[in-house]
Each structure stands twice: as structure tokens, then as C-alpha cells.
N, CA, C and O of each residue as an XYZ file, in Angstrom:
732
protein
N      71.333     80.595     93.919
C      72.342     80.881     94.940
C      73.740     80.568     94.420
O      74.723     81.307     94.355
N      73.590     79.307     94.069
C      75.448     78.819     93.423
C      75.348     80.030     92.476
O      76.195     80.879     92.754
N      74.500     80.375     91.367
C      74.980     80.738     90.167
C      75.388     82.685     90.654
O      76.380     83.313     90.284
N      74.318     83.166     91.492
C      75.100     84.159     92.468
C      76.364     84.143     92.487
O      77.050     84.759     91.671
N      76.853     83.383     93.489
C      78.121     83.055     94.121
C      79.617     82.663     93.123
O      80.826     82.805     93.307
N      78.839     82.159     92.113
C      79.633     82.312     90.776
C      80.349     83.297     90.109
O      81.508     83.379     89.700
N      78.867     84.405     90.095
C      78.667     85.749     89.291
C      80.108     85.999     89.954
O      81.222     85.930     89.434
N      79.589     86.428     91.765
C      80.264     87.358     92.442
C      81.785     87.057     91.992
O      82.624     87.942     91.824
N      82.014     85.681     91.822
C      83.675     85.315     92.011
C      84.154     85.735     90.777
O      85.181     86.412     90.754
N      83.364     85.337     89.361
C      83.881     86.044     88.398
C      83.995     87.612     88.403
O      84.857     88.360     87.941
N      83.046     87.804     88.956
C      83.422     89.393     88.880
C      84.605     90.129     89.761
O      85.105     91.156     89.304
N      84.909     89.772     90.618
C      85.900     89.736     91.647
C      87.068     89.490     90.507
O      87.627     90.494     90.066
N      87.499     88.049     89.960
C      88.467     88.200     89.238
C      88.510     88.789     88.053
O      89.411     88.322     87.356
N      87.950     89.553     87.593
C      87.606     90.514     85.927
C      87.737     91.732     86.939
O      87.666     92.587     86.057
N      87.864     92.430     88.029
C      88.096     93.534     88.675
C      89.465     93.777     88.917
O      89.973     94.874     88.685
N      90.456     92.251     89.637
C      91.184     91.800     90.155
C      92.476     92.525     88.753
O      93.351     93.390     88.795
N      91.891     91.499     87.539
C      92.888     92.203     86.439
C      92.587     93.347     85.517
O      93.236     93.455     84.477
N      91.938     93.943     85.730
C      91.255     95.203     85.375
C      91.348     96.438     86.288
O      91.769     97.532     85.913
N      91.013     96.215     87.239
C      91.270     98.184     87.488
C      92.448     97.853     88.312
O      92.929     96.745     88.553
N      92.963     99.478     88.847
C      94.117     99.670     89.010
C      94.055     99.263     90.507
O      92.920     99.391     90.968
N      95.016     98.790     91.413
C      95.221     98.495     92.394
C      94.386     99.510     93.898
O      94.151     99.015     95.001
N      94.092    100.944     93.494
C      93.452    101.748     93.872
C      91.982    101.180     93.581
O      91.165    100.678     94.353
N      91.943    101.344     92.680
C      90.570    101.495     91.979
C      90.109     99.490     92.675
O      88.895     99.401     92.861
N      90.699     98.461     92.926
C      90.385     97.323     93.198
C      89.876     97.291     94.862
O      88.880     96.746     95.339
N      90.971     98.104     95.555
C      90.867     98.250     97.044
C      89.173     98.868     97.014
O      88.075     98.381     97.283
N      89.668    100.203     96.528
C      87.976    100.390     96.843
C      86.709     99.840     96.401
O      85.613    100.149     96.868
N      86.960     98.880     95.333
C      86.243     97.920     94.826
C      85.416     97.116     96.110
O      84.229     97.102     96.436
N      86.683     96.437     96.688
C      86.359     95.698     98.096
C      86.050     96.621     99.075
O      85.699     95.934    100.033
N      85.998     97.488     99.304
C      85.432     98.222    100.335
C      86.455     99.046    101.554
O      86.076     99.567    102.603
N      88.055     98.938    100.923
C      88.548     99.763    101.764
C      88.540    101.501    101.294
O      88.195    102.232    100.366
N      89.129    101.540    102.545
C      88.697    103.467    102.228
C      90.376    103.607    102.194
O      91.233    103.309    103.025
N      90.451    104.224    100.792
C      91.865    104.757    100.427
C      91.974    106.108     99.610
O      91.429    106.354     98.534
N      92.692    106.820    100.258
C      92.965    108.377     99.964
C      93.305    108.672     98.737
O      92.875    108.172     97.698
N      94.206    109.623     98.900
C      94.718    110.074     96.831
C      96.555    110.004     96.369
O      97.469    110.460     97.057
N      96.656    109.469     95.349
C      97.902    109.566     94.891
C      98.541    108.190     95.966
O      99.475    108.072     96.758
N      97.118    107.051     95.302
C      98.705    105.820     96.346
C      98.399    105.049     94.916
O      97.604    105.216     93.991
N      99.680    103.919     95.296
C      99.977    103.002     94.443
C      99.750    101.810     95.396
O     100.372    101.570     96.431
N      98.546    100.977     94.740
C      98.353     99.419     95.144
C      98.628     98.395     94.538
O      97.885     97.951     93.662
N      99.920     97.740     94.942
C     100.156     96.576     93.904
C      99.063     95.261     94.271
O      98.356     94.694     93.438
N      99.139     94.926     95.841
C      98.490     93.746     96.297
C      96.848     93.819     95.945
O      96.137     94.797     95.714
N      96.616     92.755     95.986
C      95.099     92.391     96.054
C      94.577     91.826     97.007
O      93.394     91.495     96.943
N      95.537     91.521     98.403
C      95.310     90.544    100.009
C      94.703     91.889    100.741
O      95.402     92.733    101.303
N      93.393     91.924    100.638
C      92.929     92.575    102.050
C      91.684     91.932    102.843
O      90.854     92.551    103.508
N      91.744     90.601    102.627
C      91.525     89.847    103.908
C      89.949     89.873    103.480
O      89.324     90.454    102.593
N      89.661     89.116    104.357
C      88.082     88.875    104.165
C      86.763     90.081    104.921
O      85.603     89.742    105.156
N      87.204     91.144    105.119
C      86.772     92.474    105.867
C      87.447     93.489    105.504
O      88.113     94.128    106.318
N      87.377     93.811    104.160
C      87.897     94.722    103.515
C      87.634     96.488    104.020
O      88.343     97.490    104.113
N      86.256     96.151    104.249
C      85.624     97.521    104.977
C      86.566     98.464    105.835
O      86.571     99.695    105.813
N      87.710     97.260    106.928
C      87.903     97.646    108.448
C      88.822     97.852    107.811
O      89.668     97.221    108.444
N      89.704     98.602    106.379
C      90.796     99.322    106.174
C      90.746    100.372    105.813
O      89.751    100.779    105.214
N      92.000    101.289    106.108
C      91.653    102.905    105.574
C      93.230    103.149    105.174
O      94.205    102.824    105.851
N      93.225    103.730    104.043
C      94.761    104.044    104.029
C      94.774    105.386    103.316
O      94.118    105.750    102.340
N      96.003    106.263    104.296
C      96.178    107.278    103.862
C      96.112    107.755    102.039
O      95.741    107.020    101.124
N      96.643    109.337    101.917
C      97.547    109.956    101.159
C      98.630    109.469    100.515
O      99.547    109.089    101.244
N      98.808    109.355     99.073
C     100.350    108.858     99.375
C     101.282    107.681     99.541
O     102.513    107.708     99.506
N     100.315    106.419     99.769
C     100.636    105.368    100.136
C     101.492    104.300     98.896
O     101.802    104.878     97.855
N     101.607    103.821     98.933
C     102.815    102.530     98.128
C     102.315    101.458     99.085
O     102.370    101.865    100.246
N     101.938    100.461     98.996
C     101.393     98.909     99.090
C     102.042     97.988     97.682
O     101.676     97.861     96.514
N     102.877     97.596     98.281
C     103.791     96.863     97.169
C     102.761     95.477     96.777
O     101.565     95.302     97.010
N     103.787     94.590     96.078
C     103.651     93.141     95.771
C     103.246     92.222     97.204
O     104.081     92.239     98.108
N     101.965     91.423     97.406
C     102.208     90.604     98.189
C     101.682     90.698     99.469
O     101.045     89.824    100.057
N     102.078     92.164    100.002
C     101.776     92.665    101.329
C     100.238     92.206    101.609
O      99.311     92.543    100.874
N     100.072     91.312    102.882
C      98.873     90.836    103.215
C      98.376     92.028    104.279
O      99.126     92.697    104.988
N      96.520     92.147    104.188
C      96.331     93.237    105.060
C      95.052     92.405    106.028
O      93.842     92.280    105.846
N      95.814     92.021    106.913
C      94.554     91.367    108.128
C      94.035     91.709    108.674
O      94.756     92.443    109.350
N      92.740     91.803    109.138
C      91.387     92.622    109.570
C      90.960     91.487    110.892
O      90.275     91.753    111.880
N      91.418     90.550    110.643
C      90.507     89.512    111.680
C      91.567     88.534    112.508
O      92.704     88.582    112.039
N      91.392     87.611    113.712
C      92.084     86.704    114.403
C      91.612     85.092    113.736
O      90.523     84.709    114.163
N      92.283     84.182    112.795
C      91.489     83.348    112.818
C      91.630     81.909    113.498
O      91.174     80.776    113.338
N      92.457     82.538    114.290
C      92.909     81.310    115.440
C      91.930     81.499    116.577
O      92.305     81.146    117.695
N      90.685     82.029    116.424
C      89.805     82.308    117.783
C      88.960     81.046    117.147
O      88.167     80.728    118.034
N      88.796     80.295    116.158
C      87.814     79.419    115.971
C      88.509     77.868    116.541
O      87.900     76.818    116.333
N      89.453     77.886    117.058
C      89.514     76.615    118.095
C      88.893     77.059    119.261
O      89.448     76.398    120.139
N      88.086     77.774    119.786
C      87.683     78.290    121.293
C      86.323     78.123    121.295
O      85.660     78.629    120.390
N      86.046     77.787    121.761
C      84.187     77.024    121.918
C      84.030     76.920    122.897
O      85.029     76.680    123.576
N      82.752     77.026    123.563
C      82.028     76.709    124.317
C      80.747     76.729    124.481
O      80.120     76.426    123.466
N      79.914     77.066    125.725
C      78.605     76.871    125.602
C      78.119     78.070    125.116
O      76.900     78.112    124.949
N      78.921     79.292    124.781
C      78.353     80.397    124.397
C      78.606     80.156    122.475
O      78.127     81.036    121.760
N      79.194     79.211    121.935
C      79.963     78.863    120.921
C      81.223     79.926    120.358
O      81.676     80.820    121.073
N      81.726     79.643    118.858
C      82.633     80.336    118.760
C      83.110     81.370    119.084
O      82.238     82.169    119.427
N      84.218     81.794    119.148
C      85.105     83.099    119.385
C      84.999     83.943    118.379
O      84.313     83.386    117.522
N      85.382     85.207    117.961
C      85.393     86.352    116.910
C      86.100     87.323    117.446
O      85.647     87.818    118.478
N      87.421     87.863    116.881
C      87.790     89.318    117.021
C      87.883     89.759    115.452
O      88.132     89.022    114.498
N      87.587     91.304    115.440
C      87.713     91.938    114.259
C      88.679     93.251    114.505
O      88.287     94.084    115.322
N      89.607     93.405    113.999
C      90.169     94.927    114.563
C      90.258     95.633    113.453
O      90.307     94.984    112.408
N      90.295     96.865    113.386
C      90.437     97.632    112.046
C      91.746     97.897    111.417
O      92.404     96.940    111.826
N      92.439     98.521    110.763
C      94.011     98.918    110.472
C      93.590     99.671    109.664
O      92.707     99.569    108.812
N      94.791    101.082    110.183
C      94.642    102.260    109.402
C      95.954    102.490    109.072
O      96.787    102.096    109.888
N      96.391    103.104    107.943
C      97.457    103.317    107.175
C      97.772    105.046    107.296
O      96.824    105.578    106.718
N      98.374    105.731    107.626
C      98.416    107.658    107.497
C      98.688    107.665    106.062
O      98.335    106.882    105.180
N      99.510    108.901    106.023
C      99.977    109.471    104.826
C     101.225    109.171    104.695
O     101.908    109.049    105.711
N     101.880    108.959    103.207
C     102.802    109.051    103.224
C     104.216    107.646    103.625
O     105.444    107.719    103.687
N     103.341    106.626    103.795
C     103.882    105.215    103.976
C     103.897    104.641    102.792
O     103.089    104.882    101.895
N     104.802    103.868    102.736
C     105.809    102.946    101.717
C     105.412    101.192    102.615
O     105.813    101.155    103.778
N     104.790    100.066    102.164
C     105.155     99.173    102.899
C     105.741     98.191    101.603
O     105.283     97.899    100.498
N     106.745     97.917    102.195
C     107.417     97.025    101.061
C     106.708     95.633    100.830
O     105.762     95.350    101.566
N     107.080     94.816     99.927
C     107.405     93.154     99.370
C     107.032     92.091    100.407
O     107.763     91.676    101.306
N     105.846     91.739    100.151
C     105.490     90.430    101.053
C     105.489     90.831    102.976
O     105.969     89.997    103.744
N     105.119     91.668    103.317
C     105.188     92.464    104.337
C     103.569     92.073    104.769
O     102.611     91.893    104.018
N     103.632     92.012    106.240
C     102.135     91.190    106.634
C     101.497     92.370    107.827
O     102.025     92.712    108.885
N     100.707     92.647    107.465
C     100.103     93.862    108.830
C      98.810     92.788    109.523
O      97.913     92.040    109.132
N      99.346     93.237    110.653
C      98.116     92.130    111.566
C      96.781     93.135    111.945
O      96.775     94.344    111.717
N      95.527     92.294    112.644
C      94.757     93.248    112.988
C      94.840     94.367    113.740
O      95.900     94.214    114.346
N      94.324     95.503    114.107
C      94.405     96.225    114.935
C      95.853     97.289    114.758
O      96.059     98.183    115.578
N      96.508     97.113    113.930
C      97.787     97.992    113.651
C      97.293     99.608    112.804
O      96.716     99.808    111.735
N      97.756    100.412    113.706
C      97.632    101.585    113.308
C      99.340    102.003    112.777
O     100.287    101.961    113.562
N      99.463    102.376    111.384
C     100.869    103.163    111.026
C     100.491    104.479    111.093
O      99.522    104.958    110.505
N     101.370    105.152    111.914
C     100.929    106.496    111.211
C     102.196    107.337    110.130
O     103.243    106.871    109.680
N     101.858    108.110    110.037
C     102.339    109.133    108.619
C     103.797    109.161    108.082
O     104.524    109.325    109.063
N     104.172    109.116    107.509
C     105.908    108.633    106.799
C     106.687    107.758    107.815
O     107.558    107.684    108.682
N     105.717    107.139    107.055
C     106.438    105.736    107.374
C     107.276    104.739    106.644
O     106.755    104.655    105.532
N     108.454    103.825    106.705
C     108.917    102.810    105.786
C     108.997    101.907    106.435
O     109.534    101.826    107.539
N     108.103    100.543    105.412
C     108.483     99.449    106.407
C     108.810     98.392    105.045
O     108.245     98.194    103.969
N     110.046     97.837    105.725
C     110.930     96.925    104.990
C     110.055     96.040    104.559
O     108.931     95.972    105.057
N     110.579     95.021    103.293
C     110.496     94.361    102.458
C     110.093     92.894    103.475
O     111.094     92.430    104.021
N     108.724     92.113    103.786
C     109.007     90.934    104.572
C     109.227     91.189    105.851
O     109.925     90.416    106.506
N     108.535     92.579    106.547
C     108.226     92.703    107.903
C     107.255     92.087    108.293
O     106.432     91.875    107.403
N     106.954     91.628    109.471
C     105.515     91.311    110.304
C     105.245     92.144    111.096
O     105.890     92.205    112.142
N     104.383     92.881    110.874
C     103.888     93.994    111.383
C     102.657     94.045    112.585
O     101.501     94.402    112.361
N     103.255     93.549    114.065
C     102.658     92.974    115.247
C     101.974     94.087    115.909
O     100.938     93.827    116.520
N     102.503     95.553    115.865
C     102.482     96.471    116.592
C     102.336     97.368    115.827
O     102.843     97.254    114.711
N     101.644     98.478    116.150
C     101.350     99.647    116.056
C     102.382    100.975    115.593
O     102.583    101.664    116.593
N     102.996    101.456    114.536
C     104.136    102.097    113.886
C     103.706    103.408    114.568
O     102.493    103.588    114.672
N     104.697    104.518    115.135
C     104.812    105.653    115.309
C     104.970    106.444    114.076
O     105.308    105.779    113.097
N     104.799    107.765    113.886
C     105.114    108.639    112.980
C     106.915    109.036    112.714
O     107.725    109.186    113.629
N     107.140    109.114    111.617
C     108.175    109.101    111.388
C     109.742    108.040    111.209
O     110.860    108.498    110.978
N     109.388    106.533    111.400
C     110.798    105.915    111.340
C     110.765    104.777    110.536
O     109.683    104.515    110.010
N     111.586    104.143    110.355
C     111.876    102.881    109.222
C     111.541    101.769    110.155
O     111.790    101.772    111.361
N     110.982    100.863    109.520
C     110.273     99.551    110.580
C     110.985     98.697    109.829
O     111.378     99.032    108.712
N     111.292     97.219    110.468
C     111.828     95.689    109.306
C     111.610     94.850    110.477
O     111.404     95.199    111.639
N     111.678     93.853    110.047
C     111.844     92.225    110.572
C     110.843     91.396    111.408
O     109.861     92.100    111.645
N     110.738     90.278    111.891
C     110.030     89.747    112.199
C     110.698     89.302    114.060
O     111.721     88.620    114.131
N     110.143     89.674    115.101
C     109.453     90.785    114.878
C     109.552     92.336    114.616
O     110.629     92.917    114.490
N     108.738     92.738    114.570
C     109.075     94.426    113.500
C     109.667     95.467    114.462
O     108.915     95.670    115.416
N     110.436     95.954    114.477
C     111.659     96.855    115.093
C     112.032     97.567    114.534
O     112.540     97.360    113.432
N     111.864     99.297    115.379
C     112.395    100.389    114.873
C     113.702    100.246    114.059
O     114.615     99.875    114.796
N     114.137    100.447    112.589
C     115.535    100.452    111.970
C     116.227    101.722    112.080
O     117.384    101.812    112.491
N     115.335    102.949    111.618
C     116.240    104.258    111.485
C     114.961    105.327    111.605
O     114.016    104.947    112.297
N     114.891    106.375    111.100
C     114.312    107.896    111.273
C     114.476    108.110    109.541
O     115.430    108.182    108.767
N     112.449    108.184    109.377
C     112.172    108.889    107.908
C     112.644    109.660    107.432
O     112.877    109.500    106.234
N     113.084    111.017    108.130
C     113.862    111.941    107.971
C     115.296    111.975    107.704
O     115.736    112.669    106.788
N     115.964    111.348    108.361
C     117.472    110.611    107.879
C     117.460    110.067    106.709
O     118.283    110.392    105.854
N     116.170    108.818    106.422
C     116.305    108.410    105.031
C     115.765    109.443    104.135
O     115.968    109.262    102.934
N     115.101    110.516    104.501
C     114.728    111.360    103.270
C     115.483    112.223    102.867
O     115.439    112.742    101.751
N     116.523    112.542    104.047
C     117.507    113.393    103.590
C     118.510    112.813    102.553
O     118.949    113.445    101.592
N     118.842    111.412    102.900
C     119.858    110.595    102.094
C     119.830    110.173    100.661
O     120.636    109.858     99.786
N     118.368    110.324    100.835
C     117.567    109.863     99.277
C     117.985    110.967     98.224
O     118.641    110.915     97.184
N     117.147    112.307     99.119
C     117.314    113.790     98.118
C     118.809    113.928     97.631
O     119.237    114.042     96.482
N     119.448    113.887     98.775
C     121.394    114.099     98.601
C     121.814    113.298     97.291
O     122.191    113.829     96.247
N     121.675    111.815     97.538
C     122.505    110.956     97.447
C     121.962    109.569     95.715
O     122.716    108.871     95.037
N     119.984    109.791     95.603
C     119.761    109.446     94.545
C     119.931    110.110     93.354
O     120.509    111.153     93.048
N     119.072    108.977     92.523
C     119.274    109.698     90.820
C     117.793    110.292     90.743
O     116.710    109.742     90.942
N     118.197    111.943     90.296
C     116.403    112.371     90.092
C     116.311    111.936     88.810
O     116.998    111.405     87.938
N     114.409    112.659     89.151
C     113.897    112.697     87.244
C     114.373    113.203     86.821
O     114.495    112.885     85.638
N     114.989    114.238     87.193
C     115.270    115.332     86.563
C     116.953    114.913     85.461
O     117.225    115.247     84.307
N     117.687    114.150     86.391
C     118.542    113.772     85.947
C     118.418    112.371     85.173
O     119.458    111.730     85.321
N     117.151    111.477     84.135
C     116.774    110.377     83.757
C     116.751    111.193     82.346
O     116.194    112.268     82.123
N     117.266    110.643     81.742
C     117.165    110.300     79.999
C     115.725    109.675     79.123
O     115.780    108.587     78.550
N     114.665    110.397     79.124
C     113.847    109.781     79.554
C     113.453    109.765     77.833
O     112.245    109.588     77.672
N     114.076    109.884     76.795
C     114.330    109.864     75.219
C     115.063    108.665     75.347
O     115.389    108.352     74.201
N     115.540    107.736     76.244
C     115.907    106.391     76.152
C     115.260    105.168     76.281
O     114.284    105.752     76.751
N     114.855    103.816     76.294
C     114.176    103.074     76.528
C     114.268    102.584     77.783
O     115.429    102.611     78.193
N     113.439    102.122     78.590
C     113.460    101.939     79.810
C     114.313    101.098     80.420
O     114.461    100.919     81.629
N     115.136    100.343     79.068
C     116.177     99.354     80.299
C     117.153    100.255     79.862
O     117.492    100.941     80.826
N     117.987    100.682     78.466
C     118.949    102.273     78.239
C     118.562    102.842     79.520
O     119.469    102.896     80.351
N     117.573    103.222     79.820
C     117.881    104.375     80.974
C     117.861    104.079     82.272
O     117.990    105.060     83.004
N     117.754    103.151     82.744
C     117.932    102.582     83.935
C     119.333    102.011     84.081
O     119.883    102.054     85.181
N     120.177    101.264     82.605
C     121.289    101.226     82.749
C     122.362    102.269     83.117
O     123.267    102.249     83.952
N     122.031    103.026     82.374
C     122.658    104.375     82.271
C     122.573    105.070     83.972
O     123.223    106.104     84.128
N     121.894    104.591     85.051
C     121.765    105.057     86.188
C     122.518    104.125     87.413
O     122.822    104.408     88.572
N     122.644    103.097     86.743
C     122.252    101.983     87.852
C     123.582    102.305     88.695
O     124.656    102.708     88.247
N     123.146    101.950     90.391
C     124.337    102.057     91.084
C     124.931    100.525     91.655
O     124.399     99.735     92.434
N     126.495    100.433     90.804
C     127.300     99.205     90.775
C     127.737     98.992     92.364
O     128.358     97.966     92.639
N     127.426     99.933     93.400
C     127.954     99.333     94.518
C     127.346     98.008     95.047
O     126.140     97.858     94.851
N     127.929     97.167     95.602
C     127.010     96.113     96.692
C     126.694     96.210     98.384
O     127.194     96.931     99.247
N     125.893     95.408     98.437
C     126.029     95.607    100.089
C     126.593     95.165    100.265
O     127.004     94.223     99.587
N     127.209     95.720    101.811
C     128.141     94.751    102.434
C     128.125     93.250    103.127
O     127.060     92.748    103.488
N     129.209     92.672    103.261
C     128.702     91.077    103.751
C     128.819     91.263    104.915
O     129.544     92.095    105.461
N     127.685     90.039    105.690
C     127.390     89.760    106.340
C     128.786     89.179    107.652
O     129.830     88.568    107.425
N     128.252     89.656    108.897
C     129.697     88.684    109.852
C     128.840     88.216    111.157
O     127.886     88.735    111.735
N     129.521     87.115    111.360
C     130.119     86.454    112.215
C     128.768     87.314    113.378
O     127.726     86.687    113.569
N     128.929     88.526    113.957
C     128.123     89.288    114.495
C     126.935     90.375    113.828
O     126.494     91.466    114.188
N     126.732     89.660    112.916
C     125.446     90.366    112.425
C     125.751     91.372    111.456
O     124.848     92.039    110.953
């Protein structure tokens, strides 16, 4: 039994740094579509109860919760508590950097959600999500228009340069603006 339980963990971490972030999810048992990029390896101890679109980007960090585990202070004569909810991901979502999806959250389809959201509620189709708690920011479409207009394509990358040459050669020197007094 221990030496089982061993196997399993080594093998878990020889998967963990070995296949590709795609290829790891479905390892654990979520169901994930075509053409995403998985950086994280957090999908919770019920890997099964995830599905993620087409398309997807799952950055660094982003935790994916399947379960409540604050129901195990609740006892009684029937004993412990248990909720399990599922979370489904559409097509076409971006979730940024250390970004936490709780159980039961459905995103649906082009979606962006900021860098270090908590993701309490359920995302509509189409708009930019951030903060804790997570609140509509803007419209996918606004940012997709701004992106096409206003970034640097491939098309326009030096790509006969080395990867920090050509990223220098792009980079945009503006800053954000500071912060006031009213937000």
C-alpha cells in the first residue's frame, strides 16, 4: 500500500515536469479542448469536475477548485458535510497570474480575467473580469479591437533576432498612470 502510494506520487511528479501543461491536465483527469496553453498544475483534488474550452491560456499559479473545504467543521449525527461543484471554462479565455476560480463557476467564451482575480461568480460571455471580489472591467470586443489596432504583430517581429534583440526592439516605453487620491 505505502509503496503504491509512493509509485503514484512519483509518478505524478515525473508527469508534473515532463509533459506539457495540456498534456498534465489531462493526465489528472480534466477534460480540455484544442490549442490551449497550461502553465498551472493546481487543479484541486477532483480533477475530473473540470472542462476547459478551445483556446484557453491558464497562466502561472491560477488555482482551479472543484470542492468546499470549509464543510468539514459541520458534523453531526448524520456526520460530515461534502459539496463538490464542477467548473467549466468556454472557448477562447485568457485567465491570468495567480487568479483563483472557486467551485461551481461557469466562464463562458472570450473571456479575460485579470492577473490575481477571485473568481466567486459565474463570468458571462464576452467581458474583462479583475479583483477580489471579481467585477465586470470592460467588453472583449473593445479589448480585441485595441489589441489588433494598437499592438506589435508577428508579422511585424524580427524574428532573425534573439529573443531579448527582439523583444527590445518592440518594447513599449510608456508607463501606467499613477495612482490618486480617488482611485
Amino acid at each position: 500500500m505505502i509503496v503504491a502510494k509512493v509509485y503514484r506520487k512519483l509518478k505524478d511528479i515525473f508527469c508534473q515536469l515532463y509533459m506539457s501543461g495540456s498534456a498534465y491536465a489531462r493526465f489528472k483527469g480534466v477534460i480540455v479542448g484544442n490549442n490551449c496553453r497550461i502553465i498551472t498544475k493546481e487543479f484541486g483534488t477532483e480533477p475530473w469536475l473540470i472542462e476547459i474550452g478551445n483556446n484557453v491560456t491558464i497562466t502561472h499559479g491560477v488555482k482551479i477548485l472543484t470542492h468546499d473545504g470549509s464543510t468539514w467543521l459541520f458534523n453531526d449525527e448524520k456526520g460530515r458535510r461534502f459539496l463538490y461543484k464542477k467548473v467549466k471554462i468556454g472557448n477562447n479565455v485568457f485567465i491570468g497570474v495567480n487568479s483563483v476560480i472557486m467551485p461551481g463557476v461557469i466562464i463562458e467564451d472570450k473571456v479575460v480575467i485579470a492577473a490575481g482575480t477571485i473568481v466567486t461568480k459565474s463570468i458571462p460571455k464576452g467581458v474583462i473580469v479583475g479583483g477580489n471580489p471579481v467585477k465586470i472591467l470592460g467588453l472583449y470586443e473593445d479589448y480585441e479591437k485595441n489589441v489588433l489596432e494598437n499592438y506589435v504583430s508577428k508579422e511585424n517581429m524580427d524574428f532573425s533576432l534573439s529573443y531579448k534583440n527582439r523583444i527590445n526592439k518592440v518594447v513599449d516605453e510608456s508607463s501606467k498612470q499613477y495612482i490618486t487620491i480617488d482611485g
